[in-house]
C-alpha positions in Angstrom: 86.4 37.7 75.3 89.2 39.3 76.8 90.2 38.3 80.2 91.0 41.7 81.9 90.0 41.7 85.4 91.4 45.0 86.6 92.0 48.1 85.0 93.6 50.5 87.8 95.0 54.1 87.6 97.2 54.2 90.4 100.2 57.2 90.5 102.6 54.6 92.1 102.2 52.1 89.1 103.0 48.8 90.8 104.2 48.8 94.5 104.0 45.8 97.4 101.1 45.2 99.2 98.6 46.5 96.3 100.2 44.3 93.7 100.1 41.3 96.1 96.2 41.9 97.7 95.1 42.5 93.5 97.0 40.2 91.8 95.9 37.4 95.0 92.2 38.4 95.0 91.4 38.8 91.2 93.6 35.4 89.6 96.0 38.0 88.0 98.8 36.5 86.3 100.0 39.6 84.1 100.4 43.3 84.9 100.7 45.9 82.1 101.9 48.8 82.9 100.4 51.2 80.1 102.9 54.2 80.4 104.7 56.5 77.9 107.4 57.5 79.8 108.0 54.3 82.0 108.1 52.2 78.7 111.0 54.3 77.7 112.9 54.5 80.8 114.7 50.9 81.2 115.7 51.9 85.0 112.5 52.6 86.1 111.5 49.4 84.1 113.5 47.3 86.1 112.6 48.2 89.1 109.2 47.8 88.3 109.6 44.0 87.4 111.4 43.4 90.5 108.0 44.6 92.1 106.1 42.0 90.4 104.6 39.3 93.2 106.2 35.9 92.1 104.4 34.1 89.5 103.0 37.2 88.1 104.0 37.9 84.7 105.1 42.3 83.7 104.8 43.5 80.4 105.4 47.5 80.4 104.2 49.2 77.2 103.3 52.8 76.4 99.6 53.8 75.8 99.5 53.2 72.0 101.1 50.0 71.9 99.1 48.6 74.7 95.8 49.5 72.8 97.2 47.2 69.9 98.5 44.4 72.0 95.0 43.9 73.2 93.2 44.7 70.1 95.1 42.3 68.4 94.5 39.5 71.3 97.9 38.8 72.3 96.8 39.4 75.8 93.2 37.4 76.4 94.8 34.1 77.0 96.2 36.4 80.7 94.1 37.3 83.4 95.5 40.7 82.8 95.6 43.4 84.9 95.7 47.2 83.7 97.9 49.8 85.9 98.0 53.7 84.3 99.6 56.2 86.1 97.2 58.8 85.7 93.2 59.6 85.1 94.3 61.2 81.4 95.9 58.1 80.4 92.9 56.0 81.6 90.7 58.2 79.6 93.3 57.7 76.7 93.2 54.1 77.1 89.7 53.0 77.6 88.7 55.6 74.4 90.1 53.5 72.4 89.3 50.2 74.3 85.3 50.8 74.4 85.0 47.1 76.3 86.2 48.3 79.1 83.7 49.3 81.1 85.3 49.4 84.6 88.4 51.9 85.8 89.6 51.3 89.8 90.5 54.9 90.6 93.8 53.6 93.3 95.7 56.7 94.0 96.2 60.0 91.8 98.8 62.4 93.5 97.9 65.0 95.4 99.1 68.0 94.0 98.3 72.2 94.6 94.9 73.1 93.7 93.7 69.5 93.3 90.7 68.5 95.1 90.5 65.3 97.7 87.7 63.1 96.7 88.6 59.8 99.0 91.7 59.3 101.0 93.9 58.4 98.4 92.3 60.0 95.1 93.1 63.8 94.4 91.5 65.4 91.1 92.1 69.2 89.6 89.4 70.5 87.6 90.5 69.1 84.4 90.7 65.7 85.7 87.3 66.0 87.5 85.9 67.2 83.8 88.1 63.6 82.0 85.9 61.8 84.6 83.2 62.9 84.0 83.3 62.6 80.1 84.6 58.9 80.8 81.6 58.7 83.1 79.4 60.0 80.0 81.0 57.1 77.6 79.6 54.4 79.9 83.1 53.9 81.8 82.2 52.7 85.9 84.6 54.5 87.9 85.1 53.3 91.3 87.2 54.9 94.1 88.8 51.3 95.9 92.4 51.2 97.2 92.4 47.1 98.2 89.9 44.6 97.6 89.0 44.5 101.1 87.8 48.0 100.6 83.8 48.9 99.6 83.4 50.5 96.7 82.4 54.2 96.2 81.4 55.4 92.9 83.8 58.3 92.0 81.1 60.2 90.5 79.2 61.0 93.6 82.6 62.1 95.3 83.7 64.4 92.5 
């Protein structure tokens, strides 16, 4: 029933050309950002919503609230699209969203001791082991920057 299209972990949140290429491709016409610290920072909100390809409706919540706002429905009559900053809060978010089946890994930061899996996807053993228990819940994860893109299964890169 509900009408979410993408749900993307991507360190960058929303930024130019991936916003635009997504949003274009998939129908989007709301992002939600699903972030504890960016839903309590009103600067960094800002900045986010002047990101936001025209038409293209933001709504920046943290993790918990975002659960209920699409539990409750508010969000199927969007085609909405998901970003999370990081693979922990995907794994936080889709644990308690069980429909969604599908996470596009987009970038996670390279950091010290952190693994490269694709050219923009970095994972440290703990995020390697939240992948794969996401993996064991049924969750697809697929490694895809921009549409264009093929898609590799994170699983077989990890």
């Amino acid at each position: 029933k509900s009408m979410i299209k993408l749900v993307r972990v991507d360190h960058r949140l929303l930024h130019g050309q991936v916003a635009f290429t997504w949003t274009k491709n998939l129908g989007v016409d709301c992002i939600l950002i699903a972030n504890d610290e960016v839903a309590a920072d009103k600067l960094r909100m800002a900045a986010l919503r002047m990101a936001a390809p025209a038409g293209v409706k933001v709504v920046i919540k943290n993790i918990e609230d975002s659960v209920a706002a699409i539990q409750s429905g508010k969000t199927d009559k969007y085609h909405l699209m998901i970003i999370l900053e990081s693979i922990k809060d995907a794994d936080r978010l889709t644990e308690k969203l069980p429909m969604i089946k599908h996470v596009n890994l987009g970038g996670v930061k390279k950091e010290e001791g952190k693994k490269q899996i694709s050219m923009a996807v970095f994972v440290s053993e703990e995020e390697t082991q939240i992948l794969r228990n996401m993996h064991d819940r049924g969750v697809e994860l697929e490694i895809k920057m921009v549409p264009e893109d093929k898609s590799q299964d994170a699983m077989k890169l990890i």
